[in-house]
Predicted model as a PDB file, atoms N, CA, C, CB and O in Angstrom, pLDDT in the B-factor column:
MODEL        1                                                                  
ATOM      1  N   UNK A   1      -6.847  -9.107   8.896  1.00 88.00           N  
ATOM      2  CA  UNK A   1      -7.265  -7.821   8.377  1.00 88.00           C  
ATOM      3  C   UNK A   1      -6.555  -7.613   7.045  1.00 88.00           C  
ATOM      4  CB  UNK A   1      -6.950  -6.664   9.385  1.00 88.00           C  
ATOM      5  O   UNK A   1      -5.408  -7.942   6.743  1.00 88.00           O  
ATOM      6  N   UNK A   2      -7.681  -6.863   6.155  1.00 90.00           N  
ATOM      7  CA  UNK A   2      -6.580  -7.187   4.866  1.00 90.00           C  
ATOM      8  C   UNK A   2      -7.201  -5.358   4.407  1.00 90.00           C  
ATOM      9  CB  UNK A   2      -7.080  -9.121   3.326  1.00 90.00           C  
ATOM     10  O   UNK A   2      -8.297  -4.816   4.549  1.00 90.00           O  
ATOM     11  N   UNK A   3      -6.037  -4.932   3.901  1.00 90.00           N  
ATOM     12  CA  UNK A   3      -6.081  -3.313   3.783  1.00 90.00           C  
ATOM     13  C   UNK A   3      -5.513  -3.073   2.413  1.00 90.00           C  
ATOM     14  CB  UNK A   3      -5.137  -2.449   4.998  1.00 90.00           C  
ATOM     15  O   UNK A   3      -4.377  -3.537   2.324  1.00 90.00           O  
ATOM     16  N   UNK A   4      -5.968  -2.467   1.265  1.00 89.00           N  
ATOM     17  CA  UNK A   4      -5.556  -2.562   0.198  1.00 89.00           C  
ATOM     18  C   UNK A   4      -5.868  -0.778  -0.468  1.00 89.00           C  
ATOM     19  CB  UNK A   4      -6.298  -3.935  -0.459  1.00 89.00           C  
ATOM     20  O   UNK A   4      -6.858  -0.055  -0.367  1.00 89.00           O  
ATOM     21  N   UNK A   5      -4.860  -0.620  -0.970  1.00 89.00           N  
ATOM     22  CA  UNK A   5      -4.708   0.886  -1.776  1.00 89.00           C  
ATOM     23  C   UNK A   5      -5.666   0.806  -2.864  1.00 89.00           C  
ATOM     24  CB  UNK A   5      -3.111   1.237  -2.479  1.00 89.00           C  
ATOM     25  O   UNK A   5      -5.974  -0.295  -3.321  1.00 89.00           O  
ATOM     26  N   UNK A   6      -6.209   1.983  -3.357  1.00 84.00           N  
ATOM     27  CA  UNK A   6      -6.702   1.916  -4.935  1.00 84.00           C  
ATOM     28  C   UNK A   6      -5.461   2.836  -5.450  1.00 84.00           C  
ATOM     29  CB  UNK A   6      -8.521   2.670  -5.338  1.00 84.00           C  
ATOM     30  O   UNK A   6      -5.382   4.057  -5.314  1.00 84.00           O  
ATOM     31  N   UNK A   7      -4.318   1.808  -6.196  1.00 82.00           N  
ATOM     32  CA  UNK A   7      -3.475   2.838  -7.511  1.00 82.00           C  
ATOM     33  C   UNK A   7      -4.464   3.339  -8.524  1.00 82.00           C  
ATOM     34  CB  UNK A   7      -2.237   1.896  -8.550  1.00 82.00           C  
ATOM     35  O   UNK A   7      -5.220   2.626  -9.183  1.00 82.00           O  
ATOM     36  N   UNK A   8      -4.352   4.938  -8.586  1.00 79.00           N  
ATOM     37  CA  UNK A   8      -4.962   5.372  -9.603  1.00 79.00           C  
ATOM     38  C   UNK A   8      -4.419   5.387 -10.861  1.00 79.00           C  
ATOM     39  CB  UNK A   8      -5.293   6.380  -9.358  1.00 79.00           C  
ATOM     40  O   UNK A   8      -5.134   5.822 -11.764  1.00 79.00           O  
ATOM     41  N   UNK A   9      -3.514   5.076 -11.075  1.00 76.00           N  
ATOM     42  CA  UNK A   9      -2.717   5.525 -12.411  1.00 76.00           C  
ATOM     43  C   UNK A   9      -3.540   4.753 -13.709  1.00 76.00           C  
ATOM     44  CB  UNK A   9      -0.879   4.954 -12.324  1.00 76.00           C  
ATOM     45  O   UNK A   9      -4.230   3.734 -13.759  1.00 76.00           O  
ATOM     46  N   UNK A  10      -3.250   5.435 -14.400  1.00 73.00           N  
ATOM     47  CA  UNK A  10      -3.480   4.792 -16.032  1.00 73.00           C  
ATOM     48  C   UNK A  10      -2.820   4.302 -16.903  1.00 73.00           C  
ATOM     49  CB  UNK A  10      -3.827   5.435 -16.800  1.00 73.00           C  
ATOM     50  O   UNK A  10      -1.945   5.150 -17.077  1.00 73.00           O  
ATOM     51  N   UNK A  11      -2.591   3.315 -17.742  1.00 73.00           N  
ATOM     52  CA  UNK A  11      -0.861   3.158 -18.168  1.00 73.00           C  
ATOM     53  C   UNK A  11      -1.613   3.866 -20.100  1.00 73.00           C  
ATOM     54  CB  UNK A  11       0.176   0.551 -18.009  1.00 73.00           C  
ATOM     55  O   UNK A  11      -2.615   3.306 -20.547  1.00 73.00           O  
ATOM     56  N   UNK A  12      -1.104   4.749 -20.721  1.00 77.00           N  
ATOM     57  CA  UNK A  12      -1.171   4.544 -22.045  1.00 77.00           C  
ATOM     58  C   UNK A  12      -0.241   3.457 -23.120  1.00 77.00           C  
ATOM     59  CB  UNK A  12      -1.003   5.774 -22.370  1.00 77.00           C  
ATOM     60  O   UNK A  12       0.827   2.866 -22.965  1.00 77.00           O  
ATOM     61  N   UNK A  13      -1.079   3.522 -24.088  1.00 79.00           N  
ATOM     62  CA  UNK A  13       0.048   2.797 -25.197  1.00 79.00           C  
ATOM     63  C   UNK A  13       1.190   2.947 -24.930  1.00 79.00           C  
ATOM     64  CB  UNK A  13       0.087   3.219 -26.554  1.00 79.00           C  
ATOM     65  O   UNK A  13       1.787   1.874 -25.015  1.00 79.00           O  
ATOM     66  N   UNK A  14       1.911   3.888 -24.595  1.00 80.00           N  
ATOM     67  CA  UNK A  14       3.397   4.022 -24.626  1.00 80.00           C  
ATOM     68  C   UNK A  14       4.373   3.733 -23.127  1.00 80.00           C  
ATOM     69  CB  UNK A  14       3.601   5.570 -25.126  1.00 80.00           C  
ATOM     70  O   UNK A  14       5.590   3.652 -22.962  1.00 80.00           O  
ATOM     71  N   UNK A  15       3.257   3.632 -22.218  1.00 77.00           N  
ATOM     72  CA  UNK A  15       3.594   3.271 -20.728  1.00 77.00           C  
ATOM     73  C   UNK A  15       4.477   4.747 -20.425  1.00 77.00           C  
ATOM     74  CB  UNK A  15       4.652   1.562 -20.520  1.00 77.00           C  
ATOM     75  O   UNK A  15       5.539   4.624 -19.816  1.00 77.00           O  
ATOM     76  N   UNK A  16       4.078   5.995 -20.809  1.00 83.00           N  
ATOM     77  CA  UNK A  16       4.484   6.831 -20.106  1.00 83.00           C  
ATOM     78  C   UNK A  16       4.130   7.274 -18.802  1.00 83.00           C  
ATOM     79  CB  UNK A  16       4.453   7.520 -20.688  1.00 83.00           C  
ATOM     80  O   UNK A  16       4.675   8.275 -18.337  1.00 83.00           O  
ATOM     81  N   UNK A  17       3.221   6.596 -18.122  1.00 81.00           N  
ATOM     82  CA  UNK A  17       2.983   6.941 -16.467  1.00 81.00           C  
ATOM     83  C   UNK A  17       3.937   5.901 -15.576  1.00 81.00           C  
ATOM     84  CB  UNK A  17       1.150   6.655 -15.961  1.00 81.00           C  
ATOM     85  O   UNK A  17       3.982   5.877 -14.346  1.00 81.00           O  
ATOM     86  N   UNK A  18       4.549   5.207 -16.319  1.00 82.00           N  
ATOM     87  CA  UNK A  18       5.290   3.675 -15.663  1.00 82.00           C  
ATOM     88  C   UNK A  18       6.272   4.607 -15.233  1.00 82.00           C  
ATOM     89  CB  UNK A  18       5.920   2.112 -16.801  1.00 82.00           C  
ATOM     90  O   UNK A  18       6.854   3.898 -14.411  1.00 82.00           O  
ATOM     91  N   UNK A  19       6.965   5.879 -15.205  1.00 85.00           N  
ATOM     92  CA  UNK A  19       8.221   6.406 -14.032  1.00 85.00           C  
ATOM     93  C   UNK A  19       7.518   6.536 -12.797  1.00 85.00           C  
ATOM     94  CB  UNK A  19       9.024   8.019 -14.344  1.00 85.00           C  
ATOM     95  O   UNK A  19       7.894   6.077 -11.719  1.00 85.00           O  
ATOM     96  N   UNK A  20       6.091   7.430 -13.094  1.00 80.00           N  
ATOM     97  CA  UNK A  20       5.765   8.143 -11.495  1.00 80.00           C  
ATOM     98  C   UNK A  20       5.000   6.779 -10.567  1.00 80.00           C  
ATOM     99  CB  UNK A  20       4.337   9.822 -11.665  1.00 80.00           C  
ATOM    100  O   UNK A  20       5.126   6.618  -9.353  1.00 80.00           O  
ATOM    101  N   UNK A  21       4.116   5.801 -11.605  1.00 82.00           N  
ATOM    102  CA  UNK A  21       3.768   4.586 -10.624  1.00 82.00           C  
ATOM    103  C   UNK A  21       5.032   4.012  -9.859  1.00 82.00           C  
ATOM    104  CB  UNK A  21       3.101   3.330 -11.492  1.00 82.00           C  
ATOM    105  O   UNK A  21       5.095   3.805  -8.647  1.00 82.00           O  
ATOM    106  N   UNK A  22       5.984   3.805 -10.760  1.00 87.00           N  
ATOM    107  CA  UNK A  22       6.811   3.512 -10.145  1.00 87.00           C  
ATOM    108  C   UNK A  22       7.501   3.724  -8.857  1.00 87.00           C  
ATOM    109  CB  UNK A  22       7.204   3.606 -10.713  1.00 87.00           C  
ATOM    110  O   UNK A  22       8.031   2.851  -8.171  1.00 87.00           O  
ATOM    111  N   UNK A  23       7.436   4.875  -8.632  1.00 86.00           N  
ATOM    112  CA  UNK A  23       7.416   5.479  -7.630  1.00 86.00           C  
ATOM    113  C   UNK A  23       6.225   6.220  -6.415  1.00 86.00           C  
ATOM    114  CB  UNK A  23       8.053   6.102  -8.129  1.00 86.00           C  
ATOM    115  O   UNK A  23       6.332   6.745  -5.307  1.00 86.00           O  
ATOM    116  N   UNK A  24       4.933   5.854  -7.504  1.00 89.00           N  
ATOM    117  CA  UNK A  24       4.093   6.213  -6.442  1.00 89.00           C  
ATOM    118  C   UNK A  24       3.257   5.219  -5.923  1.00 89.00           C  
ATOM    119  CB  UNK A  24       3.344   7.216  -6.781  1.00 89.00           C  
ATOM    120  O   UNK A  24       2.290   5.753  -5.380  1.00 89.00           O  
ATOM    121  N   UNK A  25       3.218   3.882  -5.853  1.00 89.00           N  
ATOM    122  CA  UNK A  25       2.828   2.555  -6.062  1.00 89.00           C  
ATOM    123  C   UNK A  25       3.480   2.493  -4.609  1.00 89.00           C  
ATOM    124  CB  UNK A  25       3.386   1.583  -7.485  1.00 89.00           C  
ATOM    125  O   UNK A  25       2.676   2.519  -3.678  1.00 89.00           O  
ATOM    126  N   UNK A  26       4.700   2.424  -4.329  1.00 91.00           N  
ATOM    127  CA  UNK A  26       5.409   1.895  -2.902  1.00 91.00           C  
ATOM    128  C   UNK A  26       4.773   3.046  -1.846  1.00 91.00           C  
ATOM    129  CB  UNK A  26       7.436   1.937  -2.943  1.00 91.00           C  
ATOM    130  O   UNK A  26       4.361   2.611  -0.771  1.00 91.00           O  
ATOM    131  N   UNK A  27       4.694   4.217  -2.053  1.00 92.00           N  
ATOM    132  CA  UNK A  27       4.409   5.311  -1.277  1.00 92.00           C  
ATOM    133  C   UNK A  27       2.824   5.317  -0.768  1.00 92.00           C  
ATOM    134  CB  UNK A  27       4.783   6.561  -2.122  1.00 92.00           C  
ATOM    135  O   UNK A  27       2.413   5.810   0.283  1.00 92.00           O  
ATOM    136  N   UNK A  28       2.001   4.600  -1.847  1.00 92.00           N  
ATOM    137  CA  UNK A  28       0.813   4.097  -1.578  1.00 92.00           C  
ATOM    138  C   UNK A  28       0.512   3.330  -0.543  1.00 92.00           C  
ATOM    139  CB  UNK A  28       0.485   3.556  -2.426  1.00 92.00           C  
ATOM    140  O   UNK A  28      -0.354   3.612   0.285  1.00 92.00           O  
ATOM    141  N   UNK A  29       1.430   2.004  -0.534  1.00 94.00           N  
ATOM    142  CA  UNK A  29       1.692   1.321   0.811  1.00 94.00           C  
ATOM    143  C   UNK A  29       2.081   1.819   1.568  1.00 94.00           C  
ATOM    144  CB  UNK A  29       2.322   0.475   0.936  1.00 94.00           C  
ATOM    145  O   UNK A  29       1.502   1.410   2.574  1.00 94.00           O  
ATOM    146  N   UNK A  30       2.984   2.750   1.898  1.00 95.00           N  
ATOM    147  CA  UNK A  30       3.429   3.245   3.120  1.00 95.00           C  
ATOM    148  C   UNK A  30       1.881   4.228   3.766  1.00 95.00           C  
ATOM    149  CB  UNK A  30       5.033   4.264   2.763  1.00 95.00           C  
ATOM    150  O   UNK A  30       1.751   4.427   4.974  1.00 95.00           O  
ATOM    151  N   UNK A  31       1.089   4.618   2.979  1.00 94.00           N  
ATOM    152  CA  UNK A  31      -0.114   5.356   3.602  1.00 94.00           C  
ATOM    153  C   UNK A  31      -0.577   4.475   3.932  1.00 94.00           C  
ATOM    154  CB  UNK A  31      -1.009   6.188   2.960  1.00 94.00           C  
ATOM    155  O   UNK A  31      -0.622   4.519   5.161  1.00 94.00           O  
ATOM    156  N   UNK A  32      -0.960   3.682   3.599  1.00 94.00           N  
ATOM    157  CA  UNK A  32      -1.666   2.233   3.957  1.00 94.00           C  
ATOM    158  C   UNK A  32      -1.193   1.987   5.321  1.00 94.00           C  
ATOM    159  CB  UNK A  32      -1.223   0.884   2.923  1.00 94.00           C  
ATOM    160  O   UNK A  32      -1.856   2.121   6.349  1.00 94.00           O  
ATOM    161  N   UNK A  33      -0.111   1.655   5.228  1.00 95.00           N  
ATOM    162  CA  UNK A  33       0.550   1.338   6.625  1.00 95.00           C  
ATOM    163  C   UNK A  33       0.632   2.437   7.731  1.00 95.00           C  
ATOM    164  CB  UNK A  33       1.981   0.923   6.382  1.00 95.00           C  
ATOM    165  O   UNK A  33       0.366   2.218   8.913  1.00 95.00           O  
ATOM    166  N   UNK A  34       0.967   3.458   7.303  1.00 96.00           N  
ATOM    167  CA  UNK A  34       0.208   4.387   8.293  1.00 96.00           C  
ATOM    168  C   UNK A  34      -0.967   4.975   8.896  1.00 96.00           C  
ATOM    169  CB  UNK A  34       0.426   5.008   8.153  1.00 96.00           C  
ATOM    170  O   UNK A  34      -1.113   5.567   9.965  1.00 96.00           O  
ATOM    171  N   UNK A  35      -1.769   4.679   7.971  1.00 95.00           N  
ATOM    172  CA  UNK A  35      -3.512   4.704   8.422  1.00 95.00           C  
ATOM    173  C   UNK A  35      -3.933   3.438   9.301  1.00 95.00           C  
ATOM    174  CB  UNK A  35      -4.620   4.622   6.910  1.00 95.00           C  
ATOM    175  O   UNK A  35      -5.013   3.353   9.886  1.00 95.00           O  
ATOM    176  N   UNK A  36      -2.872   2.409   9.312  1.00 95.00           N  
ATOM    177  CA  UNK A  36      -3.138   1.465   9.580  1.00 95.00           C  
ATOM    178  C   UNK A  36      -2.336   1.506  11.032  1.00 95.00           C  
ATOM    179  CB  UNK A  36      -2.918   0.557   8.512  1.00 95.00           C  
ATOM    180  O   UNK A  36      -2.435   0.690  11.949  1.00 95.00           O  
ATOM    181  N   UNK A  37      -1.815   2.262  10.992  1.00 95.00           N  
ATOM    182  CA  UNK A  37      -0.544   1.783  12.781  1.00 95.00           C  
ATOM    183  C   UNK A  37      -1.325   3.562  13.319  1.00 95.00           C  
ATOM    184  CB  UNK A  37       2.603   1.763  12.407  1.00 95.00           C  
ATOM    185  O   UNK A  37      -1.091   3.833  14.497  1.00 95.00           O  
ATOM    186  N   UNK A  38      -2.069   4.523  12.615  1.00 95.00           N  
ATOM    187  CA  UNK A  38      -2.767   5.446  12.906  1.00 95.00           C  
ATOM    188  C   UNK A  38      -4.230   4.829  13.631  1.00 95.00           C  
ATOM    189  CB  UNK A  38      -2.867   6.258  11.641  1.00 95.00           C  
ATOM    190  O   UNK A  38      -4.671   5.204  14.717  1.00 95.00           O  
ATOM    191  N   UNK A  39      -4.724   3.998  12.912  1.00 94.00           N  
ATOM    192  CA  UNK A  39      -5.992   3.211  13.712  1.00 94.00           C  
ATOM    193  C   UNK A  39      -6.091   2.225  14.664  1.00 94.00           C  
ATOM    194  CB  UNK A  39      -6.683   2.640  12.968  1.00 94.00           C  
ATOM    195  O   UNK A  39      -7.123   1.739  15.126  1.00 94.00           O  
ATOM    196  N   UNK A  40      -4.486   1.855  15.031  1.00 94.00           N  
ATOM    197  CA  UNK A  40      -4.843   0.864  15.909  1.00 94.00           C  
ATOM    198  C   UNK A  40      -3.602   1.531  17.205  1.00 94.00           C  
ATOM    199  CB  UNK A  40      -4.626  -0.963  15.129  1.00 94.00           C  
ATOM    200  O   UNK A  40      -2.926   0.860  17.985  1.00 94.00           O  
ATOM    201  N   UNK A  41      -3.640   2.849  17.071  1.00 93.00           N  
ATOM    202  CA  UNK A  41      -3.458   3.543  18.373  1.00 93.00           C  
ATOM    203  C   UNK A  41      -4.322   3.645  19.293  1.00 93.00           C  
ATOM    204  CB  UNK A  41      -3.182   4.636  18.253  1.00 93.00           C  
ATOM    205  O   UNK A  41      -5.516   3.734  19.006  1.00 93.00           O  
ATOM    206  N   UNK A  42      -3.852   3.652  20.674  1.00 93.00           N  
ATOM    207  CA  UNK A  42      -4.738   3.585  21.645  1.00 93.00           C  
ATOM    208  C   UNK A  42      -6.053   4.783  21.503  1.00 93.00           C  
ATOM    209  CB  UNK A  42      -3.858   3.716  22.944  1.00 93.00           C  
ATOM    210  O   UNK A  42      -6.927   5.174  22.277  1.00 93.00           O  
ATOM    211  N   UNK A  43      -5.856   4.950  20.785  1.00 92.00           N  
ATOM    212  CA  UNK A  43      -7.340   5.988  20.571  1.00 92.00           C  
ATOM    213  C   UNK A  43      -7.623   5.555  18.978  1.00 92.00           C  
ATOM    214  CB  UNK A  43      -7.012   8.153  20.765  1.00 92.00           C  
ATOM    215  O   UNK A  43      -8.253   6.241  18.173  1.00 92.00           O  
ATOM    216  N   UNK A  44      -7.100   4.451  18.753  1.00 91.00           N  
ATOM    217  CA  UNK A  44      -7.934   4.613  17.208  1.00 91.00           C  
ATOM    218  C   UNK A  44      -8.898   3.221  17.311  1.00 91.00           C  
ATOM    219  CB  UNK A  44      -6.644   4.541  15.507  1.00 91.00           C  
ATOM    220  O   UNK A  44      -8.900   2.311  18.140  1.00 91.00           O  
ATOM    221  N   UNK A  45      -9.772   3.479  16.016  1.00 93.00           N  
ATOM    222  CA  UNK A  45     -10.819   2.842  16.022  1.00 93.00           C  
ATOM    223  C   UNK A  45     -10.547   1.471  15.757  1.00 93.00           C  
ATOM    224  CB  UNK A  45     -11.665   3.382  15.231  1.00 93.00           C  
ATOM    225  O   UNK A  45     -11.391   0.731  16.262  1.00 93.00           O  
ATOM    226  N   UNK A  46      -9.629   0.880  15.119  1.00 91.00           N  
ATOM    227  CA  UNK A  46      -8.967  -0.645  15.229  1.00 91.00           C  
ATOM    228  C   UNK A  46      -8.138  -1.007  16.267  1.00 91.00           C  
ATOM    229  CB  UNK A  46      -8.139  -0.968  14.132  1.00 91.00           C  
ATOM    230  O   UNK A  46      -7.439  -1.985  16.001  1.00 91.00           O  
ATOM    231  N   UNK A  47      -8.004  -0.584  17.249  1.00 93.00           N  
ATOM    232  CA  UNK A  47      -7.302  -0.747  18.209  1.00 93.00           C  
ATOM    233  C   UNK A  47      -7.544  -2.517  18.928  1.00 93.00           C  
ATOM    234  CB  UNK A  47      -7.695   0.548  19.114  1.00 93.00           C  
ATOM    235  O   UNK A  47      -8.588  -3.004  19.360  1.00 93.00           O  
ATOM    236  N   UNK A  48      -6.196  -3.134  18.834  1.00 90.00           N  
ATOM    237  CA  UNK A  48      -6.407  -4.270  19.168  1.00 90.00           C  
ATOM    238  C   UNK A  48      -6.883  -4.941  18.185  1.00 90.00           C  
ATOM    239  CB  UNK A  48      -7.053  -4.338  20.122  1.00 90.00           C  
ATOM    240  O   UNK A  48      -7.199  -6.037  18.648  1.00 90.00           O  
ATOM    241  N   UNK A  49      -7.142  -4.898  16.950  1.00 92.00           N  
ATOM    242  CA  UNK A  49      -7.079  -5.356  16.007  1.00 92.00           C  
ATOM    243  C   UNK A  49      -5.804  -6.189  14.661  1.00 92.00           C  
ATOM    244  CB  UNK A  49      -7.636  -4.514  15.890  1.00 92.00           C  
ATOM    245  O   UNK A  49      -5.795  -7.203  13.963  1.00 92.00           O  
ATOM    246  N   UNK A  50      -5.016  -5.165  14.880  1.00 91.00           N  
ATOM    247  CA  UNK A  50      -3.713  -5.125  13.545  1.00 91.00           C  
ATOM    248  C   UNK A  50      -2.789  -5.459  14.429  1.00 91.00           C  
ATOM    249  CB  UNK A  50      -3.233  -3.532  12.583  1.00 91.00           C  
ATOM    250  O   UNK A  50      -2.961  -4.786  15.445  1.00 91.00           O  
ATOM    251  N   UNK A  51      -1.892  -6.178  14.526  1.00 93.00           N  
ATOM    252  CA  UNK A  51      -0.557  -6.802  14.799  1.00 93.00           C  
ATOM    253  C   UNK A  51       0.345  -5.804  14.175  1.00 93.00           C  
ATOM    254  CB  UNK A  51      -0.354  -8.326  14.186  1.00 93.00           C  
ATOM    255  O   UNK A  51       0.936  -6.375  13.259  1.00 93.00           O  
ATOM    256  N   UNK A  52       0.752  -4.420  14.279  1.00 93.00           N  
ATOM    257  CA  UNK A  52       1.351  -3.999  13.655  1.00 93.00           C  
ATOM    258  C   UNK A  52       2.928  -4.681  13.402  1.00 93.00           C  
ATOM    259  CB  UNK A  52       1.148  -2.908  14.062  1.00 93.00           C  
ATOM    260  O   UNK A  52       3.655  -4.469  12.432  1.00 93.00           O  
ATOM    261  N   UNK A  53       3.155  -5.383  14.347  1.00 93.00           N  
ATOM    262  CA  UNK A  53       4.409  -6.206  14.364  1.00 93.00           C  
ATOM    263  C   UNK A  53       4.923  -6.852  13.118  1.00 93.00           C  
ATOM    264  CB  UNK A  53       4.239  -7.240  15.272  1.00 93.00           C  
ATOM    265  O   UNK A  53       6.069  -6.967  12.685  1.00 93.00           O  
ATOM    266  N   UNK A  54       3.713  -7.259  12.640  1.00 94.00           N  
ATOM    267  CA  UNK A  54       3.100  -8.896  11.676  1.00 94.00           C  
ATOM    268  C   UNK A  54       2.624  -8.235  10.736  1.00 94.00           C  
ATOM    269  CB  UNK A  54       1.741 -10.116  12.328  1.00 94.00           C  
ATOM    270  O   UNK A  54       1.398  -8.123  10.765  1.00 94.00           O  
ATOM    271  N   UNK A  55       3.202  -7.707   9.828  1.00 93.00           N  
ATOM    272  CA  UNK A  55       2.575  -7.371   8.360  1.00 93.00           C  
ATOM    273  C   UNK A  55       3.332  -7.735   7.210  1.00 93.00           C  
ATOM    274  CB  UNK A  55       2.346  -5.917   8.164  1.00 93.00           C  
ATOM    275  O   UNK A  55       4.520  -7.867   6.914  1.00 93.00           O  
ATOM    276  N   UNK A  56       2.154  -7.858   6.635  1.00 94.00           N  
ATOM    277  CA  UNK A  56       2.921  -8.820   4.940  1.00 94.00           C  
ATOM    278  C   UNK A  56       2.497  -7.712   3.896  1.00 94.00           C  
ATOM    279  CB  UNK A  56       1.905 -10.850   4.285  1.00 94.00           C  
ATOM    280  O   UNK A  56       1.510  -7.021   4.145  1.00 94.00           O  
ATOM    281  N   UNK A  57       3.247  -7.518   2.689  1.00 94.00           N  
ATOM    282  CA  UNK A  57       2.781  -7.082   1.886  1.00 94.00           C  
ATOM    283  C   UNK A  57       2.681  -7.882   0.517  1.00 94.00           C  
ATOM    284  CB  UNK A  57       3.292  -6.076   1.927  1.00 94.00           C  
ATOM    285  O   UNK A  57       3.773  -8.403   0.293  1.00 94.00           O  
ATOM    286  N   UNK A  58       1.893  -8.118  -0.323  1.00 94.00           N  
ATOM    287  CA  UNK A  58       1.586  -8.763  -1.516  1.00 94.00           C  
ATOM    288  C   UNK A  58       1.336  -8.263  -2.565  1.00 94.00           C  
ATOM    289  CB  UNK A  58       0.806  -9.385  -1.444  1.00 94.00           C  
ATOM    290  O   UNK A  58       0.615  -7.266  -2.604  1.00 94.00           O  
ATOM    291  N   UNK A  59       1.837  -8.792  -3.640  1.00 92.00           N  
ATOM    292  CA  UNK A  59       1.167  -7.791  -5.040  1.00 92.00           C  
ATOM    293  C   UNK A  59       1.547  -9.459  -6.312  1.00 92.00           C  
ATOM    294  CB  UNK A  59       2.683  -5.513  -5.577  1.00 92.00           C  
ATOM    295  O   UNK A  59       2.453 -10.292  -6.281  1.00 92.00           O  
ATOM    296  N   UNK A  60       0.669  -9.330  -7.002  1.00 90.00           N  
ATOM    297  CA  UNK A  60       1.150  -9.913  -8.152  1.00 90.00           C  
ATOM    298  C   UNK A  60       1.245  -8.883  -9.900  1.00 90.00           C  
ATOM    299  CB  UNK A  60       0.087 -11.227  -8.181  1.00 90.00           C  
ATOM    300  O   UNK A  60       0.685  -7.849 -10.265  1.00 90.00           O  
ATOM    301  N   UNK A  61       2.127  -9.726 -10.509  1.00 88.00           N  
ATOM    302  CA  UNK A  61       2.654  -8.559 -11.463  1.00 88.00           C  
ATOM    303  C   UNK A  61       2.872  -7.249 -10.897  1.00 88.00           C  
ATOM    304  CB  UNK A  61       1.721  -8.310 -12.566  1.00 88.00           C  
ATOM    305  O   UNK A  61       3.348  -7.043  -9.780  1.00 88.00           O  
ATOM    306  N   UNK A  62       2.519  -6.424 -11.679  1.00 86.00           N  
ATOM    307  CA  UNK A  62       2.862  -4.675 -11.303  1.00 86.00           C  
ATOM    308  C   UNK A  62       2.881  -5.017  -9.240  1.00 86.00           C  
ATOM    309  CB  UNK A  62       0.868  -3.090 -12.117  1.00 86.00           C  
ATOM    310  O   UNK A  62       3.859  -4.855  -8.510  1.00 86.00           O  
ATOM    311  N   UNK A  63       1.611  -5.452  -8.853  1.00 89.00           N  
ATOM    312  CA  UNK A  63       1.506  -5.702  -7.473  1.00 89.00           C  
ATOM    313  C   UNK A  63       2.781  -5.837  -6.606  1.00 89.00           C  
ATOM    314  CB  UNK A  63       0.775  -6.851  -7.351  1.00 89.00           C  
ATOM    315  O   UNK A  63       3.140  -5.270  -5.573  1.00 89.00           O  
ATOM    316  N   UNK A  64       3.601  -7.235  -7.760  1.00 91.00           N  
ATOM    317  CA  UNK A  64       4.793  -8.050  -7.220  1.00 91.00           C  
ATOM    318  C   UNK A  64       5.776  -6.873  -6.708  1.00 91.00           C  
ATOM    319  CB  UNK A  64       5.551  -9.102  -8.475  1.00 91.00           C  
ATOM    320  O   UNK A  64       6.076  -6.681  -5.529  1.00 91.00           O  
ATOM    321  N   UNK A  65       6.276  -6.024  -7.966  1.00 90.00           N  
ATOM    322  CA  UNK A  65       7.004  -5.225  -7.797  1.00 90.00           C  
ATOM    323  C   UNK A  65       6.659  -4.094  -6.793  1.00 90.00           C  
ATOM    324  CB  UNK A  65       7.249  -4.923  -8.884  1.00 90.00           C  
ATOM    325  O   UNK A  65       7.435  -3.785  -5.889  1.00 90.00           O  
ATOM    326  N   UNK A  66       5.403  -3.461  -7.001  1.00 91.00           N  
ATOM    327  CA  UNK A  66       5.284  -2.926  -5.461  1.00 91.00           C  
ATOM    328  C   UNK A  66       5.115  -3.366  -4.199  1.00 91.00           C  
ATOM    329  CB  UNK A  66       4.519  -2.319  -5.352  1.00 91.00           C  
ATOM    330  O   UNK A  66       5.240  -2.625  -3.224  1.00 91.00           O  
ATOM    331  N   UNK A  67       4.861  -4.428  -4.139  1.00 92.00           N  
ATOM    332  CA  UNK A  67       4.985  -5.295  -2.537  1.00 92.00           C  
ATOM    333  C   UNK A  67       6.479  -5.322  -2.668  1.00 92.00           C  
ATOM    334  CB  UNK A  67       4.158  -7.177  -2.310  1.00 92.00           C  
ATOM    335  O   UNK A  67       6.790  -5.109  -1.496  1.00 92.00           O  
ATOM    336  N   UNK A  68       7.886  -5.473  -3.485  1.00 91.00           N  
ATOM    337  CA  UNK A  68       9.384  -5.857  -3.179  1.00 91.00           C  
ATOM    338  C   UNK A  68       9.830  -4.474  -2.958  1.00 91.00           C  
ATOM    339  CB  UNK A  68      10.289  -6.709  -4.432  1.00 91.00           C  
ATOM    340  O   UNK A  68      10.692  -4.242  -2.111  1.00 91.00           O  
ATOM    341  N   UNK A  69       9.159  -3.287  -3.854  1.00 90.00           N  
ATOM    342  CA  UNK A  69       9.731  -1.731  -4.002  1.00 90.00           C  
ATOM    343  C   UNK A  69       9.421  -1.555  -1.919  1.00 90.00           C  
ATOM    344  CB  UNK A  69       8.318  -0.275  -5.553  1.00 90.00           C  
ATOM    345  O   UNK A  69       9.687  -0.501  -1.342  1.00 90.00           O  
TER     346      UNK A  69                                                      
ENDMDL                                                                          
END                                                                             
């Protein structure tokens, strides 16, 4: 099962949104992961699906750093 955020952010010329991604990039995953251990409760619709045990997170570039954050 592969579950992936849309980051909305925008970066301008000057990379002034790079503090709050920074911080809102990891928090993204954590919804992720909770919609995700939310659906595979005994009443949710993935149930028996997700290994909540067994999860990886991945990112390359900007990704990298939010899969380590």
């Amino acid at each position: 099962v592969v579950l992936a955020p849309d980051h909305v952010e925008q970066f301008d010329p000057e990379w002034s949104e790079l503090p709050n991604a920074s911080i809102d990039r990891p928090l993204d995953i954590k919804q992720v992961l909770d919609a995700a251990e939310a659906m595979t409760a005994p009443d949710g619709e993935l149930v028996g699906f997700i290994d909540m045990e067994n999860v990886a997170v991945a990112g390359h570039s900007y990704g990298g750093y939010t899969a380590l954050a």
